[in-house]
N, CA, C and O atoms as CSV, one atom per row, in Angstrom:
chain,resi,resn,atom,element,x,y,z
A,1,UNK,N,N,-3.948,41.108,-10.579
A,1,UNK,CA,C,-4.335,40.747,-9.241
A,1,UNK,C,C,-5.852,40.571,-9.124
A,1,UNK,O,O,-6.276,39.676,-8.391
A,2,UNK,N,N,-6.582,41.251,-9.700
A,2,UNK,CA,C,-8.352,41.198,-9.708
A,2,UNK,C,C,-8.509,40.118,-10.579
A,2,UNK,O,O,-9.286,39.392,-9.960
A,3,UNK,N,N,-8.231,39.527,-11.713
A,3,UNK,CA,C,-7.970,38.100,-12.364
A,3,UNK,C,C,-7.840,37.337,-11.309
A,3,UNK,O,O,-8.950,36.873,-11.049
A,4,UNK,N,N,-6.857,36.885,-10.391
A,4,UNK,CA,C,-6.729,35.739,-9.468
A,4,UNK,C,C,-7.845,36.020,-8.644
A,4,UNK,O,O,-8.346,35.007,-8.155
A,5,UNK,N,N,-8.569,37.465,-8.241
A,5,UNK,CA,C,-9.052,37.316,-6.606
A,5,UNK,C,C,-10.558,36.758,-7.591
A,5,UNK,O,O,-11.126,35.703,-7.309
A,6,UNK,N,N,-11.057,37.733,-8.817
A,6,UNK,CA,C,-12.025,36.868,-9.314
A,6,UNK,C,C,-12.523,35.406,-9.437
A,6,UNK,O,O,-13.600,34.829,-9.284
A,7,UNK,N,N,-10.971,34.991,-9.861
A,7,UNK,CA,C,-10.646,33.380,-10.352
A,7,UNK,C,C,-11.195,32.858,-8.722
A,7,UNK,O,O,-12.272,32.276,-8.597
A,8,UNK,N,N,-10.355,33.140,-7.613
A,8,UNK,CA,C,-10.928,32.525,-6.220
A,8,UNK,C,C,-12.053,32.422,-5.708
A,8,UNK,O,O,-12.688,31.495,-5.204
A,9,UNK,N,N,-12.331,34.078,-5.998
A,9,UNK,CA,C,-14.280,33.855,-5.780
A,9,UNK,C,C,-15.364,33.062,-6.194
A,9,UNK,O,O,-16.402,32.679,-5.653
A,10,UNK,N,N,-14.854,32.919,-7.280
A,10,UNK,CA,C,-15.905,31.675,-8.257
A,10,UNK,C,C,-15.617,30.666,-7.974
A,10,UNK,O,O,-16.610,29.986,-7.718
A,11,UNK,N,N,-14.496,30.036,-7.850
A,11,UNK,CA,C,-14.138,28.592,-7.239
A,11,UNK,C,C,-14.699,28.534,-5.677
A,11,UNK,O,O,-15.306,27.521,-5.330
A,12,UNK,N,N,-14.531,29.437,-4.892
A,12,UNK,CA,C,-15.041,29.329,-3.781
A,12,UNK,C,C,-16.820,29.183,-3.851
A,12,UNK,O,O,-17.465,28.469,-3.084
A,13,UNK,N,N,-17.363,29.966,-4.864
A,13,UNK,CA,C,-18.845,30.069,-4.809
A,13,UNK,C,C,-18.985,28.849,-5.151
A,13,UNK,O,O,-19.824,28.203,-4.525
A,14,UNK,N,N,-18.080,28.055,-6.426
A,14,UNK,CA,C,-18.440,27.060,-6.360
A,14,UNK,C,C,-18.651,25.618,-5.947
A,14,UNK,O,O,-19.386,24.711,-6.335
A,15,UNK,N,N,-17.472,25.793,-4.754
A,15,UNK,CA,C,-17.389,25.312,-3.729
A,15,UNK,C,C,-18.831,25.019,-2.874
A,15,UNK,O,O,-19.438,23.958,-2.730
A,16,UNK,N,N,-19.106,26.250,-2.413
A,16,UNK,CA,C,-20.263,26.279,-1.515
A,16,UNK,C,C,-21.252,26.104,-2.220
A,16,UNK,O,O,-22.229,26.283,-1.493
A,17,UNK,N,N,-21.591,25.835,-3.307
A,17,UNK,CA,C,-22.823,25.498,-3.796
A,17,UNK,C,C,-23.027,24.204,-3.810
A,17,UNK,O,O,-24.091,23.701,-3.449
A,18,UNK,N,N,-21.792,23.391,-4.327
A,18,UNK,CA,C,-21.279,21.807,-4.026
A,18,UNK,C,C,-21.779,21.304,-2.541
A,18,UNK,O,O,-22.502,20.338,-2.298
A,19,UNK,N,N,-21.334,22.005,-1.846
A,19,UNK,CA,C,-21.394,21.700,-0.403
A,19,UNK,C,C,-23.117,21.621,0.261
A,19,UNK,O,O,-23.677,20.712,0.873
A,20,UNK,N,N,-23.587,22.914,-0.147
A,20,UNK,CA,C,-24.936,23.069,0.220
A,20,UNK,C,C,-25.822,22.355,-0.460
A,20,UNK,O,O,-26.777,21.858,0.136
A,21,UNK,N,N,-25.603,22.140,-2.195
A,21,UNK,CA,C,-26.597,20.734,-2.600
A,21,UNK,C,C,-26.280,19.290,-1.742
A,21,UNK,O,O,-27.063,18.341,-1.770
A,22,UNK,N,N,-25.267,19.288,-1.135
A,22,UNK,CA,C,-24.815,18.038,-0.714
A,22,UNK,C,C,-25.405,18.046,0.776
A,22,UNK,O,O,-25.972,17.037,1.195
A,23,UNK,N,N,-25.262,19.240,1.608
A,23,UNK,CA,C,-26.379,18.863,2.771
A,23,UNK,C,C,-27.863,19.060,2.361
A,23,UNK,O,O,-28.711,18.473,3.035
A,24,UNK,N,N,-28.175,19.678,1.526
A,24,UNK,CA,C,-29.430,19.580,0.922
A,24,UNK,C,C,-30.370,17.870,0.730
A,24,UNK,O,O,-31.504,17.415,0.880
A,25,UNK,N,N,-29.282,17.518,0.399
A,25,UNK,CA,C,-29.439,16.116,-0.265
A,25,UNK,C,C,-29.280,15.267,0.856
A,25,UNK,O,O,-29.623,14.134,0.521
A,26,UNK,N,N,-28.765,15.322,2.513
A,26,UNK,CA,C,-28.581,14.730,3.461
A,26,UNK,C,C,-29.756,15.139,3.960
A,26,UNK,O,O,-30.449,14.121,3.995
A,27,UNK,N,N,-30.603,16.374,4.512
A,27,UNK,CA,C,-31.280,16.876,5.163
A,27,UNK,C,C,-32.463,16.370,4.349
A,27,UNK,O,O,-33.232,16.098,5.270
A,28,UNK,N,N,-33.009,16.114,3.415
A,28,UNK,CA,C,-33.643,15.463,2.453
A,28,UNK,C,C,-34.002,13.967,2.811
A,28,UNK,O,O,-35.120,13.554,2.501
A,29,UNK,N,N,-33.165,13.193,3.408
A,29,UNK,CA,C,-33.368,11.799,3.415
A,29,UNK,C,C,-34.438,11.250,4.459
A,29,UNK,O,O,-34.963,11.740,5.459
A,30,UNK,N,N,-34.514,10.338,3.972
A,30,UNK,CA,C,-35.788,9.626,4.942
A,30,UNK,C,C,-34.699,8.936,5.788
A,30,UNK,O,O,-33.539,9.312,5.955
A,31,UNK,N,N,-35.555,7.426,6.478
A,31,UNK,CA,C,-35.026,6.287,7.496
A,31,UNK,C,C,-35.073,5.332,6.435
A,31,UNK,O,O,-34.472,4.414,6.993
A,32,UNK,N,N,-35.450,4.760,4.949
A,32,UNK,CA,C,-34.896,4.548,3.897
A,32,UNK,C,C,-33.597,4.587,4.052
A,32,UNK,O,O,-32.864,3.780,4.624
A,33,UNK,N,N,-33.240,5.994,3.278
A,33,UNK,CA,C,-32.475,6.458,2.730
A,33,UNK,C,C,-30.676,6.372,3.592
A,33,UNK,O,O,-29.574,6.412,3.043
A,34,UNK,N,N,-30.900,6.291,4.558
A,34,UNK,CA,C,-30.346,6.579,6.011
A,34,UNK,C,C,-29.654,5.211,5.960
A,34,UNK,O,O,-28.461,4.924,5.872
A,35,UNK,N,N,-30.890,4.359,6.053
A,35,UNK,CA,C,-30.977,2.900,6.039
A,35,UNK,C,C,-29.824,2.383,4.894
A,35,UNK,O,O,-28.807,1.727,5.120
A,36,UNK,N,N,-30.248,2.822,3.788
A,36,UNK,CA,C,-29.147,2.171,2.543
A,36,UNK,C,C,-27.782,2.295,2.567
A,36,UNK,O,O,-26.987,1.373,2.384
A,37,UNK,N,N,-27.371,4.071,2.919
A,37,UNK,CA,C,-26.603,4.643,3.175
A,37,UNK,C,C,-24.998,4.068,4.481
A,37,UNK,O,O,-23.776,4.159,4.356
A,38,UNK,N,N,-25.880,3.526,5.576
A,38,UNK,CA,C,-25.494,2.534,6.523
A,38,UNK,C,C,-24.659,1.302,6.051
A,38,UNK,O,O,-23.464,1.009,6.080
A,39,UNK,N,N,-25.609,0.806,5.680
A,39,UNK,CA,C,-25.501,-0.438,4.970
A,39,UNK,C,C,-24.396,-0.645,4.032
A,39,UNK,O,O,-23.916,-1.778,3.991
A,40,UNK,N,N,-23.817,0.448,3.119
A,40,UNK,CA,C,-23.342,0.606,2.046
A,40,UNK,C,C,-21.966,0.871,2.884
A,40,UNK,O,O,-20.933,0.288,2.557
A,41,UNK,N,N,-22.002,1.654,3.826
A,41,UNK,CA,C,-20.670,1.773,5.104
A,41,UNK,C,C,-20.509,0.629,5.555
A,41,UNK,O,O,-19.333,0.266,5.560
A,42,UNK,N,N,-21.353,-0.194,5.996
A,42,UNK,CA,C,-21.349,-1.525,6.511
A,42,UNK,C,C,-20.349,-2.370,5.183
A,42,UNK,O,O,-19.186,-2.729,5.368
A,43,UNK,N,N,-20.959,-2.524,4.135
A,43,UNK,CA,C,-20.311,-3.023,3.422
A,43,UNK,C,C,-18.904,-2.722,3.269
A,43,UNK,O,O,-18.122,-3.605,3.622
A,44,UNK,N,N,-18.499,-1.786,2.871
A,44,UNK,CA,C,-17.327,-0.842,2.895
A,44,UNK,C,C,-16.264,-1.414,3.728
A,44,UNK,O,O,-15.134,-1.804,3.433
A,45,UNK,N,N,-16.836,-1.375,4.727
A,45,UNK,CA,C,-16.089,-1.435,5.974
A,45,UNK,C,C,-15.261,-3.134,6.201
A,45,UNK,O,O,-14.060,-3.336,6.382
A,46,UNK,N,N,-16.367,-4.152,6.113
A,46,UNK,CA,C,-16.561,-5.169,6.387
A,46,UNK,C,C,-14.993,-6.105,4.841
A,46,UNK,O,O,-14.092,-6.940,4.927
A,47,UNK,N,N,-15.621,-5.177,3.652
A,47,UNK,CA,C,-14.696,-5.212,2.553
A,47,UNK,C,C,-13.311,-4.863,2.864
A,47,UNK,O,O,-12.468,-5.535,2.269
A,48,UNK,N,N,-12.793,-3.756,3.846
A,48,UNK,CA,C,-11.580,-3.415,3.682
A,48,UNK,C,C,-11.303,-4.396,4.961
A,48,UNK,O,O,-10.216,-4.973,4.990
A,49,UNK,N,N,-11.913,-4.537,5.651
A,49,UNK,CA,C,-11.431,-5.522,6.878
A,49,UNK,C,C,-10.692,-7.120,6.263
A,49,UNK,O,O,-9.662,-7.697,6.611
A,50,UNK,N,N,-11.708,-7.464,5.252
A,50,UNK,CA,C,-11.625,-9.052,4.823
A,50,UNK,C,C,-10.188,-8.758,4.205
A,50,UNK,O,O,-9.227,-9.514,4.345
A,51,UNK,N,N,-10.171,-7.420,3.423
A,51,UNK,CA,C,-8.569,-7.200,2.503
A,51,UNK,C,C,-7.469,-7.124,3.330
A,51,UNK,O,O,-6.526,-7.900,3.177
A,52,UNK,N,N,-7.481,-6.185,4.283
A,52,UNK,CA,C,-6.625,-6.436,5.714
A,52,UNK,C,C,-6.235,-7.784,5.905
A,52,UNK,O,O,-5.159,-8.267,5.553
A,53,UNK,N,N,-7.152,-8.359,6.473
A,53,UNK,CA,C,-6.949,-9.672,6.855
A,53,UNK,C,C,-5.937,-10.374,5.530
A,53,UNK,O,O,-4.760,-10.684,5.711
A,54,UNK,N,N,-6.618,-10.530,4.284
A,54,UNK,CA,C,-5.970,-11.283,3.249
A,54,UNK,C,C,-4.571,-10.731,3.173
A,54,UNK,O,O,-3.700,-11.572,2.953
A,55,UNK,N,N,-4.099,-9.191,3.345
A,55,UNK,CA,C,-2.887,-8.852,3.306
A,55,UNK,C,C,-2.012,-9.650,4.406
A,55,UNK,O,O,-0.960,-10.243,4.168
A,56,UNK,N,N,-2.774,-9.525,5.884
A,56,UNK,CA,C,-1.782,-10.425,6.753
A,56,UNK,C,C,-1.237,-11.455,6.525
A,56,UNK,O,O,-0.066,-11.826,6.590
A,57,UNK,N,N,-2.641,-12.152,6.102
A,57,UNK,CA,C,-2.345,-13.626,6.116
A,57,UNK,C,C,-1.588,-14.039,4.969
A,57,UNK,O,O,-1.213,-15.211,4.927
A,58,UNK,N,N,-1.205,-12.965,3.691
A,58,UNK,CA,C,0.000,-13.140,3.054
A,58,UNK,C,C,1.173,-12.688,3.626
A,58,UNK,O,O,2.056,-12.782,2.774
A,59,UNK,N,N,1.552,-12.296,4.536
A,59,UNK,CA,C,2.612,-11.706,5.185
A,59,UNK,C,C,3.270,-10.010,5.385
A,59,UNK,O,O,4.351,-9.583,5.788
A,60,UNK,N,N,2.058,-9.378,4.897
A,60,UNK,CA,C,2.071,-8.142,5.129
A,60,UNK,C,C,2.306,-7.198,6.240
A,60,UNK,O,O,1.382,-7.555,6.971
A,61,UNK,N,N,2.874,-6.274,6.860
A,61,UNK,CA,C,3.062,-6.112,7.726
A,61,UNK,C,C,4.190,-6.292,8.354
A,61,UNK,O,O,4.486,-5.673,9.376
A,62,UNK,N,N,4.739,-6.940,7.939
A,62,UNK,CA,C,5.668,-7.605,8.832
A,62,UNK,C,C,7.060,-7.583,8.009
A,62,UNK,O,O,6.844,-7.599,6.797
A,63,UNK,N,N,8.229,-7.555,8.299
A,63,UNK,CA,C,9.683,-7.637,7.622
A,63,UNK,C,C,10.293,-8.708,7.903
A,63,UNK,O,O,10.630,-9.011,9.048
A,64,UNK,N,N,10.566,-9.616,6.564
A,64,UNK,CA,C,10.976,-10.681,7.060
A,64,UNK,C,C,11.936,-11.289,5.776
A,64,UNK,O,O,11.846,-11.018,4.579
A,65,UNK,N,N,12.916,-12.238,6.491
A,65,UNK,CA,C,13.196,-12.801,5.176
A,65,UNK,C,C,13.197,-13.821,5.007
A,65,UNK,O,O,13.260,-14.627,5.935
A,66,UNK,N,N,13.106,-14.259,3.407
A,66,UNK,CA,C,13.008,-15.186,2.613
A,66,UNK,C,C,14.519,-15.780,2.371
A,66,UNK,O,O,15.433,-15.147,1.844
A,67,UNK,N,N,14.600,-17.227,2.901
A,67,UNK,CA,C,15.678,-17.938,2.900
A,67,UNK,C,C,15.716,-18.573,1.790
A,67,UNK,O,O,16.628,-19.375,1.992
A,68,UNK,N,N,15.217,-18.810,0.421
A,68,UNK,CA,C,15.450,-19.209,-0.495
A,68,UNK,C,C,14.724,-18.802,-1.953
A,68,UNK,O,O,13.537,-18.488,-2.040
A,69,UNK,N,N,15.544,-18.859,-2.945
A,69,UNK,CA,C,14.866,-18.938,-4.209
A,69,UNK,C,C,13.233,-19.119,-4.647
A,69,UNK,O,O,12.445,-18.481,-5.345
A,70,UNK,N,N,13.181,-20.460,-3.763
A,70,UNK,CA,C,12.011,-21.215,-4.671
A,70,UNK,C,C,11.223,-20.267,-3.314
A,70,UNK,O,O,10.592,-19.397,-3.914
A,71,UNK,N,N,11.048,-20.115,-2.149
A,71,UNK,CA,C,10.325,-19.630,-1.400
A,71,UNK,C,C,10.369,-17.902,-2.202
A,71,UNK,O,O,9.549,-17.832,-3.118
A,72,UNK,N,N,11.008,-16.866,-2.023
A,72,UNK,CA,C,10.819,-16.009,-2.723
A,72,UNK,C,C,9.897,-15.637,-4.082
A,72,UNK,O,O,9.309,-14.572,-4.269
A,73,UNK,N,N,9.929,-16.768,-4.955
A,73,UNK,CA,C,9.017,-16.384,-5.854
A,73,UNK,C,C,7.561,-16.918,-5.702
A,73,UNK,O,O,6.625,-16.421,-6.328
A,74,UNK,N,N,7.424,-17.971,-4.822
A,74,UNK,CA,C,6.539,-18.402,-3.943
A,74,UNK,C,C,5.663,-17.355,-3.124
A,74,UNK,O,O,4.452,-17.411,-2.907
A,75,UNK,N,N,6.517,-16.448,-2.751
A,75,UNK,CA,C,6.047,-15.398,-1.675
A,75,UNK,C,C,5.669,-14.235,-2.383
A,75,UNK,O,O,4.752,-13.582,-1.886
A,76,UNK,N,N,6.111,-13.886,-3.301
A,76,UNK,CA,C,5.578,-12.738,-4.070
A,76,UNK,C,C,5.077,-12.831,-5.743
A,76,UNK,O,O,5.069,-11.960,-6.612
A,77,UNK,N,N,4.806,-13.786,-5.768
A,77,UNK,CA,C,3.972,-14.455,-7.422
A,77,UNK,C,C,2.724,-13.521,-7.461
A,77,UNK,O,O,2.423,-12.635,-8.261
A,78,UNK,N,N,1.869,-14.160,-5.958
A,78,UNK,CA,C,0.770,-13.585,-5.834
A,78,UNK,C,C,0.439,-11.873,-4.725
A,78,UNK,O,O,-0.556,-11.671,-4.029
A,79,UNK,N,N,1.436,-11.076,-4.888
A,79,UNK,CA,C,1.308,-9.750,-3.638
A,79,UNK,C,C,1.335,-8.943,-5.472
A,79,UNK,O,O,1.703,-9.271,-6.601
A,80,UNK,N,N,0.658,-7.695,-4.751
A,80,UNK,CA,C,0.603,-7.252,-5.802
A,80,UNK,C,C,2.138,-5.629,-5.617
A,80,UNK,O,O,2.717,-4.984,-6.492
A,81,UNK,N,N,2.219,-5.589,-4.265
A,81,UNK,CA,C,2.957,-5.044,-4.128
A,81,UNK,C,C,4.168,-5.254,-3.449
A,81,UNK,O,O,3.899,-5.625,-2.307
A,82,UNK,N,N,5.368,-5.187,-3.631
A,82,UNK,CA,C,6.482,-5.690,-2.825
A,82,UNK,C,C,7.673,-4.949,-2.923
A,82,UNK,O,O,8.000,-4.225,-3.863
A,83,UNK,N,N,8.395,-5.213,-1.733
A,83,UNK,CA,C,9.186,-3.907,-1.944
A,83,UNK,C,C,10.435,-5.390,-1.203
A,83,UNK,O,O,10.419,-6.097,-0.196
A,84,UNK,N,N,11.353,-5.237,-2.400
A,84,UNK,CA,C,12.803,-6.856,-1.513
A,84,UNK,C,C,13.950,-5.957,-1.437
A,84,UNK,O,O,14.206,-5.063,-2.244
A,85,UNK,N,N,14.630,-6.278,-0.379
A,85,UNK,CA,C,16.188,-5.299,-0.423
A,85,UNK,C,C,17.135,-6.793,-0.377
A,85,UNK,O,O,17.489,-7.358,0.658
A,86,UNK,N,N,17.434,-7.256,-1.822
A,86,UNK,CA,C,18.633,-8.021,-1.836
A,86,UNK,C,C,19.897,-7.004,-1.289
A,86,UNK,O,O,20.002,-5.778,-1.263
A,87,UNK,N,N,21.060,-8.429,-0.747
A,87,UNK,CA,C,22.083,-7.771,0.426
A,87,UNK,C,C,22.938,-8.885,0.267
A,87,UNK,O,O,22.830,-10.021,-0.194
A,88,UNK,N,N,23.889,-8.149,0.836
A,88,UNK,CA,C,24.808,-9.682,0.966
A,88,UNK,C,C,25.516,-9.796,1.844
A,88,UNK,O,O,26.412,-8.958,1.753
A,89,UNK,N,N,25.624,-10.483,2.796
A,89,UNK,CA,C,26.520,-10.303,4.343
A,89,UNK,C,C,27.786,-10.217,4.014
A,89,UNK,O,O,28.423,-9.723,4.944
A,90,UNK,N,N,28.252,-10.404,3.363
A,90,UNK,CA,C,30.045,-10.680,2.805
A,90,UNK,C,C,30.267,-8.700,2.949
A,90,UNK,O,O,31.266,-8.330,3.565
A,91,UNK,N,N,29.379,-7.676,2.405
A,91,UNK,CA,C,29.656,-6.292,2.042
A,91,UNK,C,C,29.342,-5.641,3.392
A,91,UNK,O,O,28.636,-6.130,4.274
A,92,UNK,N,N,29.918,-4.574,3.414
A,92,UNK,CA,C,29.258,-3.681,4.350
A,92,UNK,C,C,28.200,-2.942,4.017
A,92,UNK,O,O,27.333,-2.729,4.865
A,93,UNK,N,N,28.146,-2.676,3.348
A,93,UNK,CA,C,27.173,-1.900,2.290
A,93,UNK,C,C,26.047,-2.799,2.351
A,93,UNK,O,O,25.004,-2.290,2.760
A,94,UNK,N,N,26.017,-4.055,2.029
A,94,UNK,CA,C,24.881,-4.749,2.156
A,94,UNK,C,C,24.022,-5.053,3.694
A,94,UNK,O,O,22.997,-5.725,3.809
A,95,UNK,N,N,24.625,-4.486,4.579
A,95,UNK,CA,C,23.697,-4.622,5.694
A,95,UNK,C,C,23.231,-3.027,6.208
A,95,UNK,O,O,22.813,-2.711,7.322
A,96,UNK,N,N,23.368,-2.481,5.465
A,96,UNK,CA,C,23.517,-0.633,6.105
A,96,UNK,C,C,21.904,-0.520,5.830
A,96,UNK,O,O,21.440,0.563,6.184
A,97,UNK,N,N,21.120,-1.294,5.353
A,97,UNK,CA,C,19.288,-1.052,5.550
A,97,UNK,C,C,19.184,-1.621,6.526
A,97,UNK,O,O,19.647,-2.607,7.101
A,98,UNK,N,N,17.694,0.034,6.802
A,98,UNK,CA,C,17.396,-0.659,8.403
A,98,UNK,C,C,15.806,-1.253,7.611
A,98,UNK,O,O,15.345,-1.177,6.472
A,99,UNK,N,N,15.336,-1.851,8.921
A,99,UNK,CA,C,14.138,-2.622,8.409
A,99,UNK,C,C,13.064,-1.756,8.228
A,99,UNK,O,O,12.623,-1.389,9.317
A,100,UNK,N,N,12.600,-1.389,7.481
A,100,UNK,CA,C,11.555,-0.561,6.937
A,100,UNK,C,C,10.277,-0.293,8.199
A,100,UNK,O,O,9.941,-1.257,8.889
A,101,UNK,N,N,9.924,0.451,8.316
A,101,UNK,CA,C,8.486,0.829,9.608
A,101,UNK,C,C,7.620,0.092,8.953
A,101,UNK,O,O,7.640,0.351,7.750
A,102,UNK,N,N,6.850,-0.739,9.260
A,102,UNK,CA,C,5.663,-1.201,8.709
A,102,UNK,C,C,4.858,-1.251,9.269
A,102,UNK,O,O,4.815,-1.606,10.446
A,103,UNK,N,N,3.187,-0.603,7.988
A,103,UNK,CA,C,2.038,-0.698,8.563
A,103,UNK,C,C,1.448,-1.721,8.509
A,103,UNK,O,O,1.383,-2.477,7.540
A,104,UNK,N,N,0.994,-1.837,9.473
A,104,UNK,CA,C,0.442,-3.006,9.534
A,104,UNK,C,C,-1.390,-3.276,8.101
A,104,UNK,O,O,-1.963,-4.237,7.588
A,105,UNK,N,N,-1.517,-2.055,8.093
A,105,UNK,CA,C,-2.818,-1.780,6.921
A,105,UNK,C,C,-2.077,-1.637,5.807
A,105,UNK,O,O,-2.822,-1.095,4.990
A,106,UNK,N,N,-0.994,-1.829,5.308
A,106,UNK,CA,C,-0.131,-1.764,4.368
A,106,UNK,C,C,-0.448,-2.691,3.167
A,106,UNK,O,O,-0.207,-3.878,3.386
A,107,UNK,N,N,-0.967,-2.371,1.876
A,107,UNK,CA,C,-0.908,-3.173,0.954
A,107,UNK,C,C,0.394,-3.730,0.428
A,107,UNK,O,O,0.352,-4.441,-0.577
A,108,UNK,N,N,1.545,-3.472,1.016
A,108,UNK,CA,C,3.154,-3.886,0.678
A,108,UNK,C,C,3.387,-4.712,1.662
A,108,UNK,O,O,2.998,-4.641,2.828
A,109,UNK,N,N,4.283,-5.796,0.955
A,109,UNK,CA,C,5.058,-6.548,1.611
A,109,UNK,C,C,6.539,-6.704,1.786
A,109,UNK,O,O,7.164,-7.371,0.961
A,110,UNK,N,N,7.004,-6.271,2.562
A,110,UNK,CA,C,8.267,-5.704,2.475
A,110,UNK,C,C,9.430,-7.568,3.092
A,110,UNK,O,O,9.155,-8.172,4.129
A,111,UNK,N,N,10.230,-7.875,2.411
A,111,UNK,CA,C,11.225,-8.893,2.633
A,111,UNK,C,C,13.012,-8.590,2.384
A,111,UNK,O,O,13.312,-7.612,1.698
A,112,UNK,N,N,13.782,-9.193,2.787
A,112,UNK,CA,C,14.748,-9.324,2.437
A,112,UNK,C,C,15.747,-11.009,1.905
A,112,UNK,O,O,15.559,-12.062,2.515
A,113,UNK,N,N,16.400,-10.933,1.119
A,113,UNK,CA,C,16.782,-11.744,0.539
A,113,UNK,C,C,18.431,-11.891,0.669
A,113,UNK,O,O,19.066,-10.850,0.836
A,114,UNK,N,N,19.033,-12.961,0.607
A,114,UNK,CA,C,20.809,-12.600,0.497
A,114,UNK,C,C,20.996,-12.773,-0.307
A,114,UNK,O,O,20.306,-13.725,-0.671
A,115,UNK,N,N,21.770,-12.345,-1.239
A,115,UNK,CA,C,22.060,-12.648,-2.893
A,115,UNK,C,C,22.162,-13.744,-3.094
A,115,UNK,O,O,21.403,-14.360,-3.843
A,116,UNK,N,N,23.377,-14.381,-2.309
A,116,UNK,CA,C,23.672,-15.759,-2.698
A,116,UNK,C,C,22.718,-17.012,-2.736
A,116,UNK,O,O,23.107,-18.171,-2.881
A,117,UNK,N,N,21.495,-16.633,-2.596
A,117,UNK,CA,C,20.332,-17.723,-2.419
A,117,UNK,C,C,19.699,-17.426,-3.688
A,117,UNK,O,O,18.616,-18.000,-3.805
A,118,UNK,N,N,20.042,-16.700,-4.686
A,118,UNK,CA,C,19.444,-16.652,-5.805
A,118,UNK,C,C,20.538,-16.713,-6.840
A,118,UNK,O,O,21.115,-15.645,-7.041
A,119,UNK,N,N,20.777,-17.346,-7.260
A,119,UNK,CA,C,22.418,-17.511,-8.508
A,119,UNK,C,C,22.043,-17.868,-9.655
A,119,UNK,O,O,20.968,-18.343,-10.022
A,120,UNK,N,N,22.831,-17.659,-10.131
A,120,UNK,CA,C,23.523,-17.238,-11.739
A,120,UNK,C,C,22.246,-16.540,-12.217
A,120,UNK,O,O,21.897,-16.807,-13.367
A,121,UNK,N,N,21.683,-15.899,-11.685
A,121,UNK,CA,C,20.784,-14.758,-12.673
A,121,UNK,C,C,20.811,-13.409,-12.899
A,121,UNK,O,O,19.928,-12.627,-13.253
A,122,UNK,N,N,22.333,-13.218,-12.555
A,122,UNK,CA,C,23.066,-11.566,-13.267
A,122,UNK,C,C,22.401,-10.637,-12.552
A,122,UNK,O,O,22.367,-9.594,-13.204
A,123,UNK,N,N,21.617,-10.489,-11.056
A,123,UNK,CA,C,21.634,-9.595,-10.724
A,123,UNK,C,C,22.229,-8.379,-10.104
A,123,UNK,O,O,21.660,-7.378,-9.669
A,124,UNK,N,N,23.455,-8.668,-10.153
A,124,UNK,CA,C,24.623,-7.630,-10.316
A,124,UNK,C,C,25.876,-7.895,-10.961
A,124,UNK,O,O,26.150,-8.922,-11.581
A,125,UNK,N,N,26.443,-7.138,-10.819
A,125,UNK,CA,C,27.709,-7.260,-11.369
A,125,UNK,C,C,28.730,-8.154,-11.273
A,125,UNK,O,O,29.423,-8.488,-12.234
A,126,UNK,N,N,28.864,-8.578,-10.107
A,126,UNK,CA,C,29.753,-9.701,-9.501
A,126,UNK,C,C,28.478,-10.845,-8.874
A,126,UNK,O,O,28.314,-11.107,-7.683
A,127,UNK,N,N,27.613,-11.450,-10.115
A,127,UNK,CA,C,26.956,-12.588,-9.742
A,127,UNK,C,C,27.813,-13.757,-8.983
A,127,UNK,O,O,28.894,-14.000,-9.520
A,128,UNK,N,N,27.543,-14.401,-7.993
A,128,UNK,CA,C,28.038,-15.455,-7.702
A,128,UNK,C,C,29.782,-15.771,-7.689
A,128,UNK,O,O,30.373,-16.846,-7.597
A,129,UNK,N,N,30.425,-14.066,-7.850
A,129,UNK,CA,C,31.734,-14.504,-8.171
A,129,UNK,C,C,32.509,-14.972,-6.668
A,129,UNK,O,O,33.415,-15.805,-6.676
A,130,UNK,N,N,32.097,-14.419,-5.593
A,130,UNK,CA,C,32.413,-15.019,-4.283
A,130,UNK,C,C,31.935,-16.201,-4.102
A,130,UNK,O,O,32.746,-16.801,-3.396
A,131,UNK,N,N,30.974,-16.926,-4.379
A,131,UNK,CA,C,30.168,-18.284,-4.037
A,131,UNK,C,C,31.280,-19.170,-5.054
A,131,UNK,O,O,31.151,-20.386,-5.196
């Protein structure tokens, strides 16, 4: 038990030493320093905004589906993240997803697809055997 409370104390001291060089190092600054510091938030900021934007304007945010093949790979060639719930109206099973919550700051693009708009490429078991 004096092993762990030791082990805590030192992590904690070293904690607060982290902490206090770090307002040290704030309380330290000029209108320079202040100045760069800003700026560098400015940037930051201005950067995740433009990425936002580029996520929308690929269709991020939003749940939607893709009515065909050639549009589907069209739509996600270039996302780096995607999340598709192929379905198939014929099953019950295939409509039992609900549409995912989406953030709108979401690097995912969430779609849905019906099987039958993508054929003969074995993605299940009974490819195309109803069509």
């Amino acid at each position: 038990m004096e092993t762990s409370t030791s082990v805590l104390e030192q992590s904690a001291k070293l904690v607060e030493e982290s902490v206090d060089a770090q307002l040290s190092k704030l309380n330290d600054m000029d209108e320079d320093d202040l100045d760069r510091l800003k700026e560098r938030r400015l940037e930051a900021l201005k950067k995740a905004q433009k990425q936002k934007q580029e996520w929308l304007s690929k269709g991020h945010g939003e749940y939607r589906e893709i009515p065909s093949e050639k549009e589907f790979f069209g739509e996600v060639k270039d996302t780096k993240n995607v999340v598709c719930h192929f379905y198939r109206n014929s099953t019950f099973s295939g409509n039992l997803m609900e549409p995912p919550t989406v953030n709108k700051r979401s690097g995912t693009k969430f779609t849905k697809v019906e099987k039958k708009t993508i054929r003969g490429r074995g993605y299940d078991s009974d490819s195309d055997s109803d069509d």
